[in-house]
N, C-alpha and C positions, 0 to 999 in steps of 0.2 A: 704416331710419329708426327713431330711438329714441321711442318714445311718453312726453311728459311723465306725471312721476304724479300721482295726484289725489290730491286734498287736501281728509281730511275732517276734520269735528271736530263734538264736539255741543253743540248750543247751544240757548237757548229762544227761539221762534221770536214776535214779535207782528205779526199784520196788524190794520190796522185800515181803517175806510171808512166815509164819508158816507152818510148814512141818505137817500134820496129826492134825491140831489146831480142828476138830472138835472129833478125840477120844481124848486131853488130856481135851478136856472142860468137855467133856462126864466123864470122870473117876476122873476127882477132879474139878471141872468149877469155884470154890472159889480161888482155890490152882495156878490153872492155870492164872486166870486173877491176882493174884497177883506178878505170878511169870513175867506175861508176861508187867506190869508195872512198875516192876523193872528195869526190861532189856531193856525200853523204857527210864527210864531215870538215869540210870547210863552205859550205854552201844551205845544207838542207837543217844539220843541226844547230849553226848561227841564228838562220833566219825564225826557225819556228820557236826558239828560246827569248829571242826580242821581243816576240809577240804574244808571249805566255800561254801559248801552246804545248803537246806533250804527244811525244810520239807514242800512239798505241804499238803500233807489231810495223815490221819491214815483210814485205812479201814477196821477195824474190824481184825483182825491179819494180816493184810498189812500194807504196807506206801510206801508211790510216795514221791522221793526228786528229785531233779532238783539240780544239779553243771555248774560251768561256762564251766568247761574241762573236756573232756575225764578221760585225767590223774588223775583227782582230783576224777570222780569217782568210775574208778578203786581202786587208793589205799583206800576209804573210805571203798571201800565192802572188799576187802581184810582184812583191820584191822578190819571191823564187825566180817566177820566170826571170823577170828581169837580173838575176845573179847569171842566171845557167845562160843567155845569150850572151854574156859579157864575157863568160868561162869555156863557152862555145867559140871565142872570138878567133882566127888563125887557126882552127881546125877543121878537114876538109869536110864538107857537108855530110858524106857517106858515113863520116865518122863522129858526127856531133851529136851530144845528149840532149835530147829533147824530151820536154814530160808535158802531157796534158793532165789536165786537174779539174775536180767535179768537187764543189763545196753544196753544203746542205745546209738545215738547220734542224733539227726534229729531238724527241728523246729516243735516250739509248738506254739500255741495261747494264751495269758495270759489273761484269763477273771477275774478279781478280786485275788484273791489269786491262784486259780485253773489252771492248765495248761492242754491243751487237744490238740489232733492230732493224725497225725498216727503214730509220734512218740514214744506219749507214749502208744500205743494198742503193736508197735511190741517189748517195753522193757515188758511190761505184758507176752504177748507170751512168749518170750525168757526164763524170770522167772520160769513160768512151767516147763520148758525143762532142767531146772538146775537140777544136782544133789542134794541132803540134806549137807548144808553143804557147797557146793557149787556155781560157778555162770556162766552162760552163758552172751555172750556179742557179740554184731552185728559185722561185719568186719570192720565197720566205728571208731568203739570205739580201735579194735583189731590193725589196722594201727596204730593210734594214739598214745598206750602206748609202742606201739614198742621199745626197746631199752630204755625207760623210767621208766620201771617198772620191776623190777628182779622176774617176773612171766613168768612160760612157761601155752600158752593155746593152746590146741587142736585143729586142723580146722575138724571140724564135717561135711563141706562141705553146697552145698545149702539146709535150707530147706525150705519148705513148710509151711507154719505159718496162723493159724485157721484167715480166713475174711482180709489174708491179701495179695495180688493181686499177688503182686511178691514175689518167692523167696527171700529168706535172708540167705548170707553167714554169719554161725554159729560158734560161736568160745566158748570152755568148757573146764575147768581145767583140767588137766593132767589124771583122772579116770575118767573122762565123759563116758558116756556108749554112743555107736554106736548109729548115728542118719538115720532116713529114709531121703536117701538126695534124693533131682528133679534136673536134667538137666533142664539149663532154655529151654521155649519153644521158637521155633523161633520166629524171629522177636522182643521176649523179651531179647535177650544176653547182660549178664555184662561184661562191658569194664573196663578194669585199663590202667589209667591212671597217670604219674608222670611228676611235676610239677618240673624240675632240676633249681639249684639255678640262678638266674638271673645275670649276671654279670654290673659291675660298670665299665662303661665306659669313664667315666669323667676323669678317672685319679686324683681324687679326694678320698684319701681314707675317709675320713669324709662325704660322700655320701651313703657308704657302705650300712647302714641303710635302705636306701632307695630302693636299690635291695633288702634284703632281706624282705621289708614290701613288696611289689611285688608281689612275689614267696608265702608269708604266708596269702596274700590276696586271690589271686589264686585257695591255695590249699583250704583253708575256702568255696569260692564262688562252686568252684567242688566239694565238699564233700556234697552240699546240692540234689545236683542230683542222685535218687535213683539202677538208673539202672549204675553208675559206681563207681568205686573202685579208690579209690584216693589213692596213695602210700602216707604213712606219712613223711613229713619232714624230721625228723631226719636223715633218710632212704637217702633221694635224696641230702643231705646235705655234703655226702659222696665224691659228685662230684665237690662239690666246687674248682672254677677254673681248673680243670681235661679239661672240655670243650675250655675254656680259650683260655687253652696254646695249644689244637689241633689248633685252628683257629688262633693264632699266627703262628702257623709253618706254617701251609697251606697258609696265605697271603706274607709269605716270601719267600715260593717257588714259589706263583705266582708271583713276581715280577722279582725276577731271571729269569724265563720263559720269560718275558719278554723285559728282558734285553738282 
């Protein structure tokens, strides 16, 4: 018997979920699933189509989406919340939709529509840990929108995350409440790691390209590794030719030496 193969690929992962969805079912459950199919398709399915995201499954006041980028899932949660406060406006608190949200970044398995792995268990986790309102996001996603995204987030530090092996450095909007962080344990320690822009040697500036696919291959293939911390791009892009021209000078004094 031939075993199909599996099929991964990596993607940024967003759950999100109703804040207290089992007392508003309880205190109107008419009122509530209508409010909360609204807000499904004038609010949830706009925003994550702008972004080039794709709803995997609806979970009962959940939904798992899957984006190609970090970036792209960042700003979709951001414009979420920010839709659902604005749609929340003139409705009495008891009765307002509120969702927390956990983005990730890792591979997933794609078995027919559905995506699974541990990627999407520690964007769930995450999720929980959000404030109302609010979003929590792994360190992988947190590099990523670096300097990409005019949001400040919080480092919460490592935590500890329900059936989930290691540690995860936590990152939460600006009023995140204090998380219980873990020291990794030995022999489990997260390394950072940065990938500095590759240089074109050809002398060939129409090559350019070609270093910088390099350096963005790189930093992709290391970011799949759970125990390290990949400095994002934009970040090490800073050094561009900085390295360069030290090693220009330095082979010019060695030849003087030389001489």
């Amino acid at each position: 018997m031939v075993e199909k193969p599996i099929h991964r690929r990596l993607v940024a992962i967003l759950v999100a979920d109703v804040v207290g969805y089992s007392r508003l079912m309880e205190a109107d459950e008419a009122g509530t699933y209508e409010t909360l199919k609204q807000r499904r398709n004038h609010v949830l399915d706009p925003v994550v189509k702008a972004h080039g995201g794709r709803i995997v499954k609806l979970m009962g006041d959940g939904v798992l989406v899957e984006f190609a980028s970090a970036v792209d899932a960042a700003e979709a949660a951001i414009e979420l919340q920010r839709k659902m406060k604005e749609a929340n406006a003139g409705v009495s608190e008891s009765r307002q939709i509120l969702l927390r949200i956990g983005i990730n970044m890792g591979d997933v398995i794609g078995e027919g529509s559905d995506i699974y792995g541990e990627g999407v268990n520690i964007a769930a986790r995450l999720e929980a840990l959000a404030e109302p309102g609010g979003l929590c996001m792994s360190e992988k996603v947190h590099n990523e929108i670096q300097g990409k995204i005019p949001v400040v987030m919080k480092d919460l530090g490592l935590v500890q995350l329900k059936n989930i092996a290691a540690p995860v450095r936590t990152f939460g909007m600006e009023t995140a409440r204090p998380l219980a962080g873990v020291p990794p344990s030995r022999g489990k320690e997260f390394t950072t790691i940065a990938v500095l822009p590759f240089t074109n040697m050809s002398g060939n500036a129409d090559q350019d390209y070609f270093a910088d696919g390099i350096t963005e291959d790189m930093i992709t293939e290391l970011s799949r590794f759970r125990n390290l911390s990949v400095v994002a791009r934009n970040t090490t892009s800073s050094y561009r030719g900085a390295i360069g021209k030290r090693g220009e000078r330095g082979a010019r004094t060695r030849r003087r030496l030389r001489a």
